[in-house]
C-alpha positions as CSV (number, residue, x, y, z in Angstrom):
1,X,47.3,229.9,11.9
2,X,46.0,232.1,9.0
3,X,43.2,232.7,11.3
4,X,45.0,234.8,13.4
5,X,45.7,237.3,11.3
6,X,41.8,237.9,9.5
7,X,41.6,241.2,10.9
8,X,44.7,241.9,9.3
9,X,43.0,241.1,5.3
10,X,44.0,245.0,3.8
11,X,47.3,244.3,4.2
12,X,47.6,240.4,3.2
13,X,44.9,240.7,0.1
14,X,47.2,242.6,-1.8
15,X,50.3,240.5,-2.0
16,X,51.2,237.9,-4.2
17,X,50.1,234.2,-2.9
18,X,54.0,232.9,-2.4
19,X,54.5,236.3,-0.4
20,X,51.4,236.4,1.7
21,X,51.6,232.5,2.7
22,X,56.2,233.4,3.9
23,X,54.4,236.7,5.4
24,X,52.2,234.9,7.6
25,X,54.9,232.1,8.3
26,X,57.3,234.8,9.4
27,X,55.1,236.3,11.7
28,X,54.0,233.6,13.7
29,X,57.4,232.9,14.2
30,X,57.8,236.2,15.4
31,X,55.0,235.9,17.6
32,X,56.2,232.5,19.1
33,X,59.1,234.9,20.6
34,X,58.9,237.2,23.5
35,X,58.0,240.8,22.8
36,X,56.6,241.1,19.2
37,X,52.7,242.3,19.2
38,X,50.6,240.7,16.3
39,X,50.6,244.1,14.1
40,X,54.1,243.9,14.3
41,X,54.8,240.7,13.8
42,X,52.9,241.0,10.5
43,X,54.1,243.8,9.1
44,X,58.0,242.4,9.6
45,X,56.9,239.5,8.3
46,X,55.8,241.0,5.2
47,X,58.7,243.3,5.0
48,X,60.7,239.8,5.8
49,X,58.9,238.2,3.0
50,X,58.8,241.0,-0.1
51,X,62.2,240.6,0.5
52,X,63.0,237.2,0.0
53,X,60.5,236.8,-2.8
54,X,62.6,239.7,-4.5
55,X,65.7,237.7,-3.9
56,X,64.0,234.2,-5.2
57,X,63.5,236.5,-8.5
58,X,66.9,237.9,-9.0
């Protein structure tokens, strides 16, 4: 499912590994559900997953 999101490399190239891979697991969850657009998806999911990586380091 990476694939999806190639045209999207800016935004995914500068995270860390652990936060890119939740990002892109997050937003094709999103996507899976009615209503999100692939942009969209991606950029909660990497809102979604700075914000658990944050919490994994206390």
């Amino acid at each position: 499912m990476k694939e999806l999101f190639n045209d999207f490399g800016l935004e995914l190239n500068d995270l860390n590994s652990m936060v890119k891979e939740r990002a892109i697991e997050i937003a094709n969850q999103l996507l899976e559900e009615e209503g999100w657009l692939k942009e969209e998806a991606l950029k909660e999911g990497i809102k979604q997953a700075q914000e658990w990586f944050l919490d994994l380091e206390g």
